[in-house]
Backbone of each chain as ProteinMPNN parsed JSONL, in Angstrom:
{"seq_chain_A": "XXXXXXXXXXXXXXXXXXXXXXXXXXXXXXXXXXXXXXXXXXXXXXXXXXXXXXXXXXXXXXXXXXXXXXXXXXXXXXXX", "coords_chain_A": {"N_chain_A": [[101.199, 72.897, 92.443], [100.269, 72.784, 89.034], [97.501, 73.842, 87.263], [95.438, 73.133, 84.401], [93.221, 75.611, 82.795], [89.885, 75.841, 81.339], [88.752, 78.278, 79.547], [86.169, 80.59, 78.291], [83.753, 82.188, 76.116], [83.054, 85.932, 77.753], [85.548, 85.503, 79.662], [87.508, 83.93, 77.812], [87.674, 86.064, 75.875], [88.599, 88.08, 77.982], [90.78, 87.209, 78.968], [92.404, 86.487, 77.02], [92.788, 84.096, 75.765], [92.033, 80.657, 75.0], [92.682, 78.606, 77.059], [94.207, 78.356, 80.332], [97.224, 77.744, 82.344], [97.561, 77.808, 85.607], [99.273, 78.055, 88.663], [98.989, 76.529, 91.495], [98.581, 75.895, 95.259], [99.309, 72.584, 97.088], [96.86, 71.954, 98.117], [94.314, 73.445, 96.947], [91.746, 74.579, 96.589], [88.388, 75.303, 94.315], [87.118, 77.122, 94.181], [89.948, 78.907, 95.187], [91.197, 78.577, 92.099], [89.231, 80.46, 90.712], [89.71, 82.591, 91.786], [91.992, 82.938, 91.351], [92.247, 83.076, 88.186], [90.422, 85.418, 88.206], [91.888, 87.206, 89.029], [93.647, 87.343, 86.417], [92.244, 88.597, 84.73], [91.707, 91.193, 86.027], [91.695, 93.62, 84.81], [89.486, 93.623, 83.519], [85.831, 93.89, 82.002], [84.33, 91.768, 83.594], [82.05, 89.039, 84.169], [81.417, 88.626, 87.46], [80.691, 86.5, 89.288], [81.32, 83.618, 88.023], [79.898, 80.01, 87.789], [81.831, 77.129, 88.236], [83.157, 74.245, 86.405], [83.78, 71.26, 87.226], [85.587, 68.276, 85.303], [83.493, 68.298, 83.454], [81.481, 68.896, 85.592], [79.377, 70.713, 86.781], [80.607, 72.42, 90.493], [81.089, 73.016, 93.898], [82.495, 76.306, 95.13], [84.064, 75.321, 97.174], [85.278, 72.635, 96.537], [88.081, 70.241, 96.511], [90.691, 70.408, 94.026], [92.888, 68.989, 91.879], [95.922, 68.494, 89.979], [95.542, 66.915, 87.854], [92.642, 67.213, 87.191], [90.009, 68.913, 84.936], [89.519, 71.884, 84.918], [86.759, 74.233, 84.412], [86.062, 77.35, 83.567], [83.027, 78.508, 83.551], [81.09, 81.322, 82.179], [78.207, 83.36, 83.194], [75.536, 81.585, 81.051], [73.893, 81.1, 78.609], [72.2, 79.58, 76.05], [69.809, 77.994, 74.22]], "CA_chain_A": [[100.772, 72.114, 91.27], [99.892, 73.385, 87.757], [96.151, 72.805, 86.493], [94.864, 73.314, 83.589], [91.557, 76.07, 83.35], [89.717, 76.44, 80.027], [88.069, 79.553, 79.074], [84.643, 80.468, 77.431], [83.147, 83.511, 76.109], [84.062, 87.047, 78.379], [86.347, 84.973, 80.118], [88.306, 83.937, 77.227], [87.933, 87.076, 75.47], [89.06, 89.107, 78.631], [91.941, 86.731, 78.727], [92.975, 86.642, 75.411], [93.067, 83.086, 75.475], [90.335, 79.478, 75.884], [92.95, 77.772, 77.977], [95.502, 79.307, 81.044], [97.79, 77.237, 83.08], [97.429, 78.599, 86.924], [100.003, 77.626, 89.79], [98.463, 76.523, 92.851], [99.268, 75.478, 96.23], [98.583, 71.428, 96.589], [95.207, 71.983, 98.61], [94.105, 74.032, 96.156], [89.61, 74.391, 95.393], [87.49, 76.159, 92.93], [87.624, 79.266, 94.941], [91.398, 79.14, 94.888], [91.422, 79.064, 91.105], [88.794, 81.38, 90.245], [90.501, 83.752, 92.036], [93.222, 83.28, 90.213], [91.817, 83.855, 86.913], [90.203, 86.632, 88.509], [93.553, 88.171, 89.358], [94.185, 87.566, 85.292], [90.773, 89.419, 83.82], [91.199, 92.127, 86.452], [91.315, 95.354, 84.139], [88.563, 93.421, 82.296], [84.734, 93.887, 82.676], [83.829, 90.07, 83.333], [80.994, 88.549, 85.505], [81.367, 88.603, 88.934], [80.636, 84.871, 89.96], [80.82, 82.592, 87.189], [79.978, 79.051, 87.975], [82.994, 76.335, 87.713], [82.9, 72.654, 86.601], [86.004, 70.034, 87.49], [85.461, 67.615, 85.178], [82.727, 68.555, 83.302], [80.389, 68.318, 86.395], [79.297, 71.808, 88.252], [81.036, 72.41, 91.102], [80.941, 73.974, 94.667], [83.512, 76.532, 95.626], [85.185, 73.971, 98.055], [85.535, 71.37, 96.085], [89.15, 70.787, 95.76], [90.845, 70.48, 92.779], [93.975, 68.128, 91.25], [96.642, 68.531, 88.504], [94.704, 65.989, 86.576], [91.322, 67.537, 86.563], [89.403, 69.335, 83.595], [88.895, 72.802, 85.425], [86.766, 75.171, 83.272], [85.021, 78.381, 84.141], [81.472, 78.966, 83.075], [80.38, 82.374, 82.924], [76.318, 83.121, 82.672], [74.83, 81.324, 80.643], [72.83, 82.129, 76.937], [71.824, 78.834, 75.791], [68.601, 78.294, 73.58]], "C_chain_A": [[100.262, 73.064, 90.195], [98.569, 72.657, 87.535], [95.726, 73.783, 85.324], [93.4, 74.164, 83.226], [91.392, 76.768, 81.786], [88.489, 77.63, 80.729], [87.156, 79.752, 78.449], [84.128, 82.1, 77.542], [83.797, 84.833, 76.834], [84.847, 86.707, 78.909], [87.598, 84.672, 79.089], [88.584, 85.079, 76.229], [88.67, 88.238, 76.308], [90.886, 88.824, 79.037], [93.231, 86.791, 77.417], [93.336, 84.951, 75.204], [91.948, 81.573, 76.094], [91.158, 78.92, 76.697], [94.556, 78.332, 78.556], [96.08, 77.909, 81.741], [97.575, 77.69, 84.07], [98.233, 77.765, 87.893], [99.009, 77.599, 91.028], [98.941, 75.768, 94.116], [98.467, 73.187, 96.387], [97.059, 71.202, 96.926], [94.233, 73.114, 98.196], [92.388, 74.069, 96.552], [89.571, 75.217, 95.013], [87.544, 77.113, 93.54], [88.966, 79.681, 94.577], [91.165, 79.466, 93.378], [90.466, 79.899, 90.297], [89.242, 82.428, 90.704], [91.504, 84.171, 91.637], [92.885, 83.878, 88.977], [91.067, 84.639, 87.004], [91.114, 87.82, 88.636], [93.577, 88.789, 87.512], [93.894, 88.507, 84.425], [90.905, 90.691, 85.082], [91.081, 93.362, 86.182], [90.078, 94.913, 83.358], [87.066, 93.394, 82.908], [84.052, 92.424, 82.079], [82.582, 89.946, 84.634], [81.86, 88.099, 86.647], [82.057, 86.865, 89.186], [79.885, 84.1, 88.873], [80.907, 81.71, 87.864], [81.464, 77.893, 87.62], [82.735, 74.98, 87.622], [84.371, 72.115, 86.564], [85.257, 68.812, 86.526], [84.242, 67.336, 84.569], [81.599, 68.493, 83.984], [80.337, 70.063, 87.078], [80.098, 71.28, 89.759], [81.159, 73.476, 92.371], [82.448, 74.68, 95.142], [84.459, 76.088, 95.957], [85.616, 72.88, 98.243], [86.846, 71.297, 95.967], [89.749, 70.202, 94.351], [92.438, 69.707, 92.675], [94.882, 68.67, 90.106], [95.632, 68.358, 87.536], [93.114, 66.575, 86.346], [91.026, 68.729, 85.696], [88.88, 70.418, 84.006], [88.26, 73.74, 83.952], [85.929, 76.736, 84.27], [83.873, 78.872, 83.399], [80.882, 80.131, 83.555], [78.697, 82.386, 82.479], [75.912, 82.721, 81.569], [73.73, 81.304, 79.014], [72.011, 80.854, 76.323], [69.922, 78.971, 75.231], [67.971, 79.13, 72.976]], "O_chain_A": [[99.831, 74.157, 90.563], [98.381, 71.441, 87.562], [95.712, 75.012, 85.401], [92.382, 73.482, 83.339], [92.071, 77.606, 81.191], [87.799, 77.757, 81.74], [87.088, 78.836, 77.629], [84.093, 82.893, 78.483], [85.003, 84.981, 76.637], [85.575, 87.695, 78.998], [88.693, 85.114, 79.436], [89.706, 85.096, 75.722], [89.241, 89.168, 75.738], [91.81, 89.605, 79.268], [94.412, 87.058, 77.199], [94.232, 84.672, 74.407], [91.341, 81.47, 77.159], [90.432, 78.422, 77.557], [95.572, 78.609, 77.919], [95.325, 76.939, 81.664], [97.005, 78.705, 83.668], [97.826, 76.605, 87.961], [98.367, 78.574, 91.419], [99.811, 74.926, 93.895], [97.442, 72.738, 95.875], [96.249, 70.527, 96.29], [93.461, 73.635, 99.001], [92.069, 72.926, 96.881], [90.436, 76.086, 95.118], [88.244, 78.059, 93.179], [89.186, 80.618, 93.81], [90.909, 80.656, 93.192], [90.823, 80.107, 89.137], [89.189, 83.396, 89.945], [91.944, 85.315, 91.524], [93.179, 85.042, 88.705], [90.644, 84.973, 85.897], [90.992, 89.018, 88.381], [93.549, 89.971, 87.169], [94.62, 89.12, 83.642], [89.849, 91.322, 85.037], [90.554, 94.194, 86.921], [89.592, 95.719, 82.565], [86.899, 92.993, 84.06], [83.577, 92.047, 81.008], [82.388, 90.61, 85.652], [82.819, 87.327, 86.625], [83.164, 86.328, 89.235], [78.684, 83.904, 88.686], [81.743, 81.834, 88.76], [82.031, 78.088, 86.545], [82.16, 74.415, 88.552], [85.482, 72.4, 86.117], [84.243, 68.353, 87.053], [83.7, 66.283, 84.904], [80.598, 68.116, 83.376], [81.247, 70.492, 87.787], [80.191, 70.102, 90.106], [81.309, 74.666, 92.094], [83.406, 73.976, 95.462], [85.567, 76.208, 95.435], [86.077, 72.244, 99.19], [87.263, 72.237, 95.291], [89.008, 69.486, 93.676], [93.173, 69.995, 93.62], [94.31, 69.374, 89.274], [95.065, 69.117, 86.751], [92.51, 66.313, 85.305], [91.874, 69.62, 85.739], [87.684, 70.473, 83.719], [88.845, 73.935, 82.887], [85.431, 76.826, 85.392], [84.042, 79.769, 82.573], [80.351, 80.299, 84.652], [78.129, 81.643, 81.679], [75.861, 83.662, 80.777], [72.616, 81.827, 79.053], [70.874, 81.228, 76.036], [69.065, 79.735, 75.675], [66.832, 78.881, 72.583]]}, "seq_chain_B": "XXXXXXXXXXXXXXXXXXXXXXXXXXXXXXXXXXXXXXXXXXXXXXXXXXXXXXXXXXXXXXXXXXXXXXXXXXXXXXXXXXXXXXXXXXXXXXXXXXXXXXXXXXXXXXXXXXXXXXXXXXXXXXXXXXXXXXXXXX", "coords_chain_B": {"N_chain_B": [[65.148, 57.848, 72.844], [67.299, 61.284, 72.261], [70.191, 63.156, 72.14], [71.568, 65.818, 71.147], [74.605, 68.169, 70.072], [75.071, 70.544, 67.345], [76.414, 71.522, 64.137], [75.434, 72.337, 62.197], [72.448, 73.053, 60.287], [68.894, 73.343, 61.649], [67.102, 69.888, 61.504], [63.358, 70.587, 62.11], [61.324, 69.027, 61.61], [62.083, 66.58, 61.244], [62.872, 65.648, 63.738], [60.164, 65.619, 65.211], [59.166, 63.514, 63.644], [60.855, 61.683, 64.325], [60.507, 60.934, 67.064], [57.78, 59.572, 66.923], [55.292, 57.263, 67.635], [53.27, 54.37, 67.437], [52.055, 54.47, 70.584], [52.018, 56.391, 71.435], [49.383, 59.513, 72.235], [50.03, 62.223, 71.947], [52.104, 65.103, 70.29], [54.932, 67.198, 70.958], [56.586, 69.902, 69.75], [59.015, 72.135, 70.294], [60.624, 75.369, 69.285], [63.239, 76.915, 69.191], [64.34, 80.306, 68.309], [66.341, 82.805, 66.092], [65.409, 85.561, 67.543], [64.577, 89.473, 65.982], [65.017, 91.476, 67.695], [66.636, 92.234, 70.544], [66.528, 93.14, 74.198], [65.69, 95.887, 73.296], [67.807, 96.338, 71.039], [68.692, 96.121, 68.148], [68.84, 93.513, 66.392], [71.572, 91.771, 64.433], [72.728, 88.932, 63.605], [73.563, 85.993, 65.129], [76.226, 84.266, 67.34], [76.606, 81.051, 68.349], [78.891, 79.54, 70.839], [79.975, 76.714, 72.533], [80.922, 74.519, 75.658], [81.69, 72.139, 74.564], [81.684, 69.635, 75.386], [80.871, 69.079, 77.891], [78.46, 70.599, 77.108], [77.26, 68.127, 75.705], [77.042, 66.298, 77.627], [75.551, 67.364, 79.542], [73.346, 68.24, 78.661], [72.033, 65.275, 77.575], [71.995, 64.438, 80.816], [69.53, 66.179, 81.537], [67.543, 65.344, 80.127], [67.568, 62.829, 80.057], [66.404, 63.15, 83.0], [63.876, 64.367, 82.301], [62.973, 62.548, 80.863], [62.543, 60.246, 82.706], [60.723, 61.454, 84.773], [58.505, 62.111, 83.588], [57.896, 59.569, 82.061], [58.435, 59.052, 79.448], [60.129, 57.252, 76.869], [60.723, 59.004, 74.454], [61.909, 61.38, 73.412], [63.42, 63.534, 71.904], [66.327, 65.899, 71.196], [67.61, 68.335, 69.975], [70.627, 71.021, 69.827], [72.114, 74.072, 68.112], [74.99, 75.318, 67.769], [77.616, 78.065, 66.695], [76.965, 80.326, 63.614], [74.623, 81.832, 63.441], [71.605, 83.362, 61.493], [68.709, 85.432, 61.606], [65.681, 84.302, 62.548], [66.627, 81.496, 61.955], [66.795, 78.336, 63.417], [67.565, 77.632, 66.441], [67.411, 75.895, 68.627], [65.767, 72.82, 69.143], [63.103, 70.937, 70.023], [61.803, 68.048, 70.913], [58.87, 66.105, 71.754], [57.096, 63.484, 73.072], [54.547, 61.505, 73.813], [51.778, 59.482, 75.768], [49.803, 60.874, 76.436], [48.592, 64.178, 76.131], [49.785, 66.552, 78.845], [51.365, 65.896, 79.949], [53.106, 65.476, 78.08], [53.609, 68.276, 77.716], [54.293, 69.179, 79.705], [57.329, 68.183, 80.168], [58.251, 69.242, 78.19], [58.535, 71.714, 78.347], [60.135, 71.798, 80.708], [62.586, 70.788, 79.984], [63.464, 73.232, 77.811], [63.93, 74.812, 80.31], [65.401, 73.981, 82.044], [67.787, 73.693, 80.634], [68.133, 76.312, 79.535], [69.117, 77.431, 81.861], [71.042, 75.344, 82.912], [72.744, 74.293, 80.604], [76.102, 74.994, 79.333], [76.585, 76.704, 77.159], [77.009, 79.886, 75.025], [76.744, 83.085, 74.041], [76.762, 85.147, 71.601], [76.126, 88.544, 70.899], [75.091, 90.061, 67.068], [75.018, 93.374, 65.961], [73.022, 95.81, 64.816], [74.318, 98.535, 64.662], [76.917, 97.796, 64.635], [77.804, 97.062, 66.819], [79.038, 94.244, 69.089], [78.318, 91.647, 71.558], [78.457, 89.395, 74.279], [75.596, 88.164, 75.589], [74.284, 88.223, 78.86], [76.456, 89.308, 79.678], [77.619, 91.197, 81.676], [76.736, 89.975, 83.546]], "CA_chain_B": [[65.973, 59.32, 73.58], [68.713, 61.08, 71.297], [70.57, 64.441, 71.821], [73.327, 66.584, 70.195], [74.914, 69.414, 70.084], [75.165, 70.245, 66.137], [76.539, 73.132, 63.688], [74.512, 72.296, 60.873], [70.546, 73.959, 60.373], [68.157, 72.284, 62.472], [65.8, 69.988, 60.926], [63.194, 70.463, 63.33], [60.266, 68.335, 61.612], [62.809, 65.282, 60.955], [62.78, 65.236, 65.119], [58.909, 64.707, 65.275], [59.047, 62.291, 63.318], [61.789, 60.489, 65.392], [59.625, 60.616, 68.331], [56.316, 59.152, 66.586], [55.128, 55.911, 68.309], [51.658, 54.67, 68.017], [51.684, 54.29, 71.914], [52.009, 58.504, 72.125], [48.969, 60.424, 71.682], [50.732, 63.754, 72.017], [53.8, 65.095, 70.348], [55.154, 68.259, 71.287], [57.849, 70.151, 69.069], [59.557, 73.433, 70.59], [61.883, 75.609, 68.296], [63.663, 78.506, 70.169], [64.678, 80.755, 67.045], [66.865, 83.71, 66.767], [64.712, 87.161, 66.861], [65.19, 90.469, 65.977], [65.475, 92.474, 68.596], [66.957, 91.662, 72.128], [66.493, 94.359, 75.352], [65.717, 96.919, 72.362], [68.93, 96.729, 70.439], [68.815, 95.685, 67.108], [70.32, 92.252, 65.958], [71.253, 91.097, 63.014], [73.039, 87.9, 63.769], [74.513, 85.614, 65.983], [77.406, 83.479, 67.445], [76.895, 80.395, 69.388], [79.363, 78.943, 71.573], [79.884, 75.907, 74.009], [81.776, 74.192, 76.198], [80.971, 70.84, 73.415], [81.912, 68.443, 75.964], [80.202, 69.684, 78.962], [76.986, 70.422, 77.028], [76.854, 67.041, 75.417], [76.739, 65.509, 78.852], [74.427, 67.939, 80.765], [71.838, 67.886, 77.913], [71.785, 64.362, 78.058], [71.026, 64.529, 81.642], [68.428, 66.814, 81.331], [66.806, 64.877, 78.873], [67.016, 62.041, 80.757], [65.801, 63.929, 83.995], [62.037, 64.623, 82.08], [62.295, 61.141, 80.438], [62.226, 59.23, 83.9], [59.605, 62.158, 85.372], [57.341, 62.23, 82.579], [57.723, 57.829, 82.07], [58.483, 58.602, 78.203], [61.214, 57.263, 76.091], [60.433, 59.511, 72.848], [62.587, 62.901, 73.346], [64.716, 64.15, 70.425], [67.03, 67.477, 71.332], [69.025, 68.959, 69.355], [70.881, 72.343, 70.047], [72.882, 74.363, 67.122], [76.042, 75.987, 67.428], [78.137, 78.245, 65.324], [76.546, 81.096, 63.455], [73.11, 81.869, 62.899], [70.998, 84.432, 61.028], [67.638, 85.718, 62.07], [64.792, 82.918, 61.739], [66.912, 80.164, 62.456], [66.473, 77.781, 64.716], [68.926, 77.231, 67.463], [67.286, 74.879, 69.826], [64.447, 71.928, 69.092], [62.656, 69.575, 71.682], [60.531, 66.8, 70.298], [58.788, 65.118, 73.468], [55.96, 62.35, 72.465], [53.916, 60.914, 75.148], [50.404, 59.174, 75.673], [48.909, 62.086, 76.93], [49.305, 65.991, 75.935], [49.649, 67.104, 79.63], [52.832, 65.484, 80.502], [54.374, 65.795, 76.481], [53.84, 69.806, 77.7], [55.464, 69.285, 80.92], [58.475, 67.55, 80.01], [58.73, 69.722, 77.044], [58.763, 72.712, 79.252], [61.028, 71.001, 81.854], [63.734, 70.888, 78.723], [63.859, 74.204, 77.982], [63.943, 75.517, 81.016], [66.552, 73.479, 82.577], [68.405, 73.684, 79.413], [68.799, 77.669, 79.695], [69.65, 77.385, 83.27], [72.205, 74.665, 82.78], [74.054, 74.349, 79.236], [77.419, 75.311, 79.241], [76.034, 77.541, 75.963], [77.207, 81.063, 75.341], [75.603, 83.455, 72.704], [77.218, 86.457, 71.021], [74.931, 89.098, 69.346], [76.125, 91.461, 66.629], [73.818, 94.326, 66.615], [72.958, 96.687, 63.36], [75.05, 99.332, 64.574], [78.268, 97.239, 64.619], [78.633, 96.476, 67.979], [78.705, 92.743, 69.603], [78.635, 91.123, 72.887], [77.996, 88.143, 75.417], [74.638, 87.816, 76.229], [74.453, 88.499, 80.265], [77.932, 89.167, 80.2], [77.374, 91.914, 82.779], [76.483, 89.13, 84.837]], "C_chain_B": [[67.336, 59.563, 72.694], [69.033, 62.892, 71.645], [71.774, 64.899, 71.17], [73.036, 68.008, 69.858], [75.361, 69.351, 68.336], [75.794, 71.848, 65.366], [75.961, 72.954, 62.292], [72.713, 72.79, 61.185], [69.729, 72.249, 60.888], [66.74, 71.581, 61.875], [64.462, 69.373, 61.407], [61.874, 69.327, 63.19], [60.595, 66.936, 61.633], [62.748, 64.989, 62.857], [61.626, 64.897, 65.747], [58.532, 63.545, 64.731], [59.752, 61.167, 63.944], [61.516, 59.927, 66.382], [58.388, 59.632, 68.014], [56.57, 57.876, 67.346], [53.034, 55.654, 68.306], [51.09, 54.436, 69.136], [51.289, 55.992, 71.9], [50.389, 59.253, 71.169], [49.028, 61.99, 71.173], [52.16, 64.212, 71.81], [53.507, 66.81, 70.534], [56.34, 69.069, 70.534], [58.125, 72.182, 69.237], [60.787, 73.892, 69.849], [62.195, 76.893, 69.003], [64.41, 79.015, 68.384], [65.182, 82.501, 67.038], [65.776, 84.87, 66.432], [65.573, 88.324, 66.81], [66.141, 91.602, 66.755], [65.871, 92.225, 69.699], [67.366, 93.075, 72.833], [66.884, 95.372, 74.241], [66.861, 96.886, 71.566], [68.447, 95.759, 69.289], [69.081, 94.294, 66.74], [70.394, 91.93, 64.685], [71.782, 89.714, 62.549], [73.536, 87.599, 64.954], [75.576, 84.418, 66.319], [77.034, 82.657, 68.413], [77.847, 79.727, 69.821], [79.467, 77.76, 72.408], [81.234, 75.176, 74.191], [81.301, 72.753, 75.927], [80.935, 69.87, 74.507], [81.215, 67.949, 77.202], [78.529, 69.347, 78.355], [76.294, 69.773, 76.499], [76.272, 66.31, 76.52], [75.673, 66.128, 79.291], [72.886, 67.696, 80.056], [71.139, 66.466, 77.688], [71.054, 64.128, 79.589], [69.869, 65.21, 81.764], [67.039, 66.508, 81.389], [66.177, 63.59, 79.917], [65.964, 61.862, 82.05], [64.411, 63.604, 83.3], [62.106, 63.348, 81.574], [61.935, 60.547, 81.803], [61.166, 59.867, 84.905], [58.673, 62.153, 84.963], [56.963, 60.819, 82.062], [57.492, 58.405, 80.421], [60.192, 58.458, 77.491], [61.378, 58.047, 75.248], [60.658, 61.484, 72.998], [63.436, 62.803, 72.235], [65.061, 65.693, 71.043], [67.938, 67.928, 70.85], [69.34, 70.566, 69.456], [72.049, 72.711, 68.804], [73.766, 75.12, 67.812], [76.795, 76.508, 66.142], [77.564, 79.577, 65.041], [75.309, 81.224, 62.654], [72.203, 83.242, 62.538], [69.526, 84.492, 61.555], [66.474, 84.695, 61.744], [65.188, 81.943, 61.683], [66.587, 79.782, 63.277], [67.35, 76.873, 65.2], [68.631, 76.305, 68.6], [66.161, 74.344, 69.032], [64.153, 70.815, 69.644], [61.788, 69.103, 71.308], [60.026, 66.12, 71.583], [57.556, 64.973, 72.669], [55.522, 61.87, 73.418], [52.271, 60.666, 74.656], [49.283, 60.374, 75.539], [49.083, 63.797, 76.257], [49.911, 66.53, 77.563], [51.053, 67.05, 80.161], [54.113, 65.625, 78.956], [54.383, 67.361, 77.118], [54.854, 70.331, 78.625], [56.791, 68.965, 80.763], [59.067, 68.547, 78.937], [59.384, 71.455, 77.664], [60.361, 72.678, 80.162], [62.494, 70.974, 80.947], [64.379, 71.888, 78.267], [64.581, 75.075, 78.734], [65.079, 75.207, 81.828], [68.105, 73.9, 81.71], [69.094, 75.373, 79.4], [69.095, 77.962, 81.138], [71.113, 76.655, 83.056], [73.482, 74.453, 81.868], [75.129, 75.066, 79.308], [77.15, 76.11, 77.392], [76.075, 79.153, 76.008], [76.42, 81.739, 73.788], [76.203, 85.234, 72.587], [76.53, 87.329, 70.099], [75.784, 90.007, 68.692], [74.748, 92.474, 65.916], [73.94, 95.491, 65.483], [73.758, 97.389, 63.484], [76.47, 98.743, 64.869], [78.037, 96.606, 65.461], [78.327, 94.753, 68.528], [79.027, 92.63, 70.953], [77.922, 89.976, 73.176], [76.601, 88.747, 75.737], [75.045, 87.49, 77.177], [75.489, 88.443, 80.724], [78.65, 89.972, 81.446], [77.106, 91.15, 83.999], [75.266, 89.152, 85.701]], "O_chain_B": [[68.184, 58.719, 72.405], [68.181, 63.749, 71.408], [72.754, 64.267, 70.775], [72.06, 68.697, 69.563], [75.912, 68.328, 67.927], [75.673, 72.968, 65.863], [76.286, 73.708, 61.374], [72.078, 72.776, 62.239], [69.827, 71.035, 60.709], [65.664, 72.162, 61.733], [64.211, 68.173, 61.305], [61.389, 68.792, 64.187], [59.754, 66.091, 61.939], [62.522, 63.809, 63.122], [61.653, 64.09, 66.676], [57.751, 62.718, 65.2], [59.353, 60.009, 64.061], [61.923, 58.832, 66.771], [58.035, 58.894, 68.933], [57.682, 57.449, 67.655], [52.072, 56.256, 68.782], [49.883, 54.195, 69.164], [50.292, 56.528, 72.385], [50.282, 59.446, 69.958], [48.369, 62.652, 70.371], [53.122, 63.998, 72.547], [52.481, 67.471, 70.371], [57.385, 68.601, 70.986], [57.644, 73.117, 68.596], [61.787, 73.187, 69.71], [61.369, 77.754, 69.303], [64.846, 78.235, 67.537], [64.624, 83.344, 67.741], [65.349, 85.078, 65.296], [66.717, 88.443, 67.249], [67.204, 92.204, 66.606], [64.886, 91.633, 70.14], [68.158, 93.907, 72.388], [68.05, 95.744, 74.112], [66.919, 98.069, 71.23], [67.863, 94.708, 69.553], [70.245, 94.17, 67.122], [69.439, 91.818, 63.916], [71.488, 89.262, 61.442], [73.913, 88.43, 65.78], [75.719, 83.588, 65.421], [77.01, 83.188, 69.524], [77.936, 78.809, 69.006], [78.707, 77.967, 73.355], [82.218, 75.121, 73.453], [80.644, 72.143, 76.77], [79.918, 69.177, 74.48], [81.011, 66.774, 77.509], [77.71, 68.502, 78.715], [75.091, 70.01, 76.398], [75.175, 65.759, 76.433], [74.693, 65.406, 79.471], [71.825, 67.256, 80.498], [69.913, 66.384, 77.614], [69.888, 63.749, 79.696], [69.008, 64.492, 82.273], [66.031, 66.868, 81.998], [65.051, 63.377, 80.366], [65.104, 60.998, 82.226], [63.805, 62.609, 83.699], [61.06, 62.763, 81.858], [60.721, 60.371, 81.912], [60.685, 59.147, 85.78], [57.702, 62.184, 85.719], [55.821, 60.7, 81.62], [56.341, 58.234, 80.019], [61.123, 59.26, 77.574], [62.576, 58.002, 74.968], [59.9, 62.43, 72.782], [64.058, 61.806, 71.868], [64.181, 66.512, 71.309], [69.082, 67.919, 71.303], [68.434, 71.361, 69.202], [72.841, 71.823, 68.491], [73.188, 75.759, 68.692], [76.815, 75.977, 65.031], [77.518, 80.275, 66.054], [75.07, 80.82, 61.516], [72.164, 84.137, 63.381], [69.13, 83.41, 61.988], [66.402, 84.295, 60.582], [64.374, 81.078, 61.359], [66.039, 80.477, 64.132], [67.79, 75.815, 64.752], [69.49, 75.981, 69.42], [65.545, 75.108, 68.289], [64.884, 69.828, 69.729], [60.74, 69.748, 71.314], [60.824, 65.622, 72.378], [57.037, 65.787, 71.905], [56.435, 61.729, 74.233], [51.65, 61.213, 73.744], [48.325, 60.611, 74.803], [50.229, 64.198, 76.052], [50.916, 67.179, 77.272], [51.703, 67.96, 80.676], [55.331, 65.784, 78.87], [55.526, 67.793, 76.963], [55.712, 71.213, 78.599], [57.518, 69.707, 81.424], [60.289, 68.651, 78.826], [60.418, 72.059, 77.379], [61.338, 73.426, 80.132], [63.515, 71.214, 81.592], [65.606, 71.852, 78.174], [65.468, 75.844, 78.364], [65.732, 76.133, 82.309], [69.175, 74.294, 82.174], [70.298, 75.604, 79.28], [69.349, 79.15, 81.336], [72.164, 77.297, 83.035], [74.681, 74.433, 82.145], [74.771, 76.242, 79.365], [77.903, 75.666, 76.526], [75.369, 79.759, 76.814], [75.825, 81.178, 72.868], [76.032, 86.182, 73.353], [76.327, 87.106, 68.906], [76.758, 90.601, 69.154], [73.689, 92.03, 65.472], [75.033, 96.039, 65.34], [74.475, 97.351, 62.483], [77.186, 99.532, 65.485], [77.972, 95.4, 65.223], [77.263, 94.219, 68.217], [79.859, 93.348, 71.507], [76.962, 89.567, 72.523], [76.579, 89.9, 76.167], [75.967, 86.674, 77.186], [75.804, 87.866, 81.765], [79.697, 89.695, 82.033], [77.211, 91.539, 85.162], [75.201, 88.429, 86.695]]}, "name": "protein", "num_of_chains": 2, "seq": "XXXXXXXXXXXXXXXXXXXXXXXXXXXXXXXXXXXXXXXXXXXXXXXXXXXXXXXXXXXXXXXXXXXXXXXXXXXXXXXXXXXXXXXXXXXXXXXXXXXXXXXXXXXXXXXXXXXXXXXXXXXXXXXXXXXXXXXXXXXXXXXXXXXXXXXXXXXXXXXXXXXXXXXXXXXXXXXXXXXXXXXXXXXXXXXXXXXXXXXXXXXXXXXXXXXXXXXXXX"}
């Protein structure tokens, strides 16, 4: 399946882009596709272990993940 | 209870007033504002970011979170995005309550959640040219 994973800050700057497509297998989770777009940023100096939300909701690693959902990756934080 | 994410200047006294109630003896009004200097480096502006959709929702919960802990309706939060010069003000938390003790707590409780949680990124650009992500090192 194809899902959809937006981008934010060093993430989309290390990408070169706010939103990737990523192939995944159908039992896919949030581990699976951060590792993917880990694969993408890997000459790039990005945070480690950004957080991920499906759906604008935080999300644990082993949550899994759908076509249809709203993956994004959230790296640390700056707010306020 | 009212929040938003905004790219216009924050106007932070128009949000105490939004809160007033003559039930509340205590209003509380927090302005996070950009400073000069960050971990010694210079700044001379900056870039905020978010993930709009995300940190509409979460700040809402938040919000709601200290309203139903603290038993007051009378929060105002507004957060700026976009680009901001030194002396602005990029975050403001109106919390109104009977008491002072619990307007401090809740007001606290806002912040603090708020830079933990927001889907909010923050780009400095730094006298000698250079720019970056805030804790982009991770």
């Amino acid at each position: 399946m194809k899902v959809d994973v937006l981008l934010f800050a060093s993430y989309a700057d290390a990408i070169g882009a706010s939103r990737v497509a990523v192939e995944l297998p159908p039992d896919a989770t949030v581990g699976d596709v951060l590792a993917r777009v880990r694969q993408m940023a890997s000459d790039k100096r990005v945070p480690e272990k950004p957080m991920v939300a499906v759906n604008k909701r935080y999300a644990r690693d082993d949550q899994r993940v759908s076509a249809t959902d709203e993956v994004a990756i959230i790296p640390p934080v700056a707010g306020g | 209870m009212r929040t938003a994410i905004v790219e216009h200047r924050i106007d932070a006294c128009a949000l105490l007033d939004e809160v007033a109630q003559d039930r509340n003896g205590a209003s509380i009004l927090f302005v996070g504002t950009v400073r000069d200097i960050n971990d010694g480096s210079p700044v001379t502006a900056l870039d905020y970011s978010a993930y709009t959709d995300m940190a509409e929702t979460e700040l809402a919960a938040i919000v709601l979170e200290a309203s139903e802990r603290w038993s007051t309706p009378d929060i105002v939060v507004e957060h700026r995005i976009g680009s901001l010069g030194l002396g602005d003000a990029s975050v403001a938390i109106a919390v109104a309550h009977p008491h002072r003790g619990e307007a401090y707590e809740a007001s606290r409780y806002i912040i603090e959640e708020l830079k933990r949680r927001l889907p909010v990124w923050k780009r400095e650009h730094y006298v000698d040219g250079r720019s970056e992500w805030v804790n982009a090192a991770g």
